[in-house]
N, C-alpha and C positions, 0 to 999 in steps of 0.2 A: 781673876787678875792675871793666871800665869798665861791665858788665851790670848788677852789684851795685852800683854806683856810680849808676847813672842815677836819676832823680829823679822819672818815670813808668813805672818797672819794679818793683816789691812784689817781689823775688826775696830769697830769705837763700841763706847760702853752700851750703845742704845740696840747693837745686835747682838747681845748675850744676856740672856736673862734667865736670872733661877727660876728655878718651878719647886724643886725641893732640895733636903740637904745633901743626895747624888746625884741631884737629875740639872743639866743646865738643855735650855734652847738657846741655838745658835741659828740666828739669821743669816743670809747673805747681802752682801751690801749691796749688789748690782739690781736695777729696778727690770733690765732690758732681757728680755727673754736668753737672747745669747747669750748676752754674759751673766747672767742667773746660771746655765748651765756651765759654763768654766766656772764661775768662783764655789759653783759648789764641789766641783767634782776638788776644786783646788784646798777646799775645806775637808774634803774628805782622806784626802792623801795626806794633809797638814794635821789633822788636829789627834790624829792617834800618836802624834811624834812629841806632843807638848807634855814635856814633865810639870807635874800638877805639886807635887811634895813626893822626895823619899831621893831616894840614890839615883842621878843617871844612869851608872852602868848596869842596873838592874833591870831587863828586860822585862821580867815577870816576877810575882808575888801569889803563891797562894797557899790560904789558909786550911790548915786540913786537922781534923778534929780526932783523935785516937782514944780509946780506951787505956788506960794501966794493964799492966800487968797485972792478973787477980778480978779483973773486970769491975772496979769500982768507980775509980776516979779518971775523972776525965783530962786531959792536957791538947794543947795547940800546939801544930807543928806549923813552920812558916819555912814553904818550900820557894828557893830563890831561884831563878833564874837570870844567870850573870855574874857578876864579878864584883869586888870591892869586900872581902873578908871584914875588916876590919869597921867599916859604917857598917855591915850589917851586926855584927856582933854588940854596936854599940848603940842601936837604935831602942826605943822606948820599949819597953816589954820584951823586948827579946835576952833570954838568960846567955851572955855570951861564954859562959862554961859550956852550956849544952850545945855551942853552933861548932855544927862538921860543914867540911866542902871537898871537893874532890881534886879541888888546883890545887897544886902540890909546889908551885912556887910562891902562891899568895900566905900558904900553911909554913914554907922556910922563910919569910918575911914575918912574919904577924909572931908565930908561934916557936920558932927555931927548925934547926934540922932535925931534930929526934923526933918533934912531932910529925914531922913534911913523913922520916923514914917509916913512923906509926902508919901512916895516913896510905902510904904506899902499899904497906904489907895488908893493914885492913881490904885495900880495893883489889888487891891480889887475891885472898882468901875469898872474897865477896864474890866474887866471875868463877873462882873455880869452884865454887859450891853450885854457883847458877848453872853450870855444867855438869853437875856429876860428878 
């Protein structure tokens, strides 16, 4: 839907079709050799930009699987790339007590200044340890 939805995508329903519940095939509309080769190169520059579900300004998302402390118990960590503090902290399974970020005006917005001043001294301490 959000394919056929987009507003720089020419697609109708009859050249998107599932195969499974991550996998879509996408047709191109054009029958004619030449333009089979533009509308796909034009499919391929377009469709990595269609937000499907979740935050636009989130670039990237990924899931990363950690041990405890003690090496028992297992926990998720959901590494963001991008911006919007405040939807990621409020998104479905994410504990937003446990969510840090490194933007330190999205942290005096959401959280106040003492957190943004926390968050400062934390990334200060964090680089001078990575240094020696």
């Amino acid at each position: 839907d959000a394919i056929l939805a987009h507003p720089r995508i020419k697609l109708k329903e009859q050249h998107v079709r599932p195969v499974a519940v991550d996998k879509l095939l996408v047709y191109a509309p054009d029958d004619s050799r030449q333009a089979l080769l533009f509308s796909m190169e034009a499919l391929l520059l377009a469709l990595p930009k269609v937000i499907v579900t979740g935050i636009p300004s989130v670039e990237r998302a990924v899931i990363s699987k950690e041990k405890a402390k003690g090496g028992k118990a297992e926990h998720y960590m959901l590494l963001v790339e991008g911006t919007d503090l405040r939807r990621v902290m409020a998104t479905a399974g994410v504990r937003g007590a446990a969510t840090t970020t490194n933007h330190v005006h999205e942290i005096e917005r959401y959280l106040g200044i003492e957190a943004a001043r926390l968050a400062i001294m934390q990334e200060i301490q964090y680089t001078m340890s990575s240094h020696g």
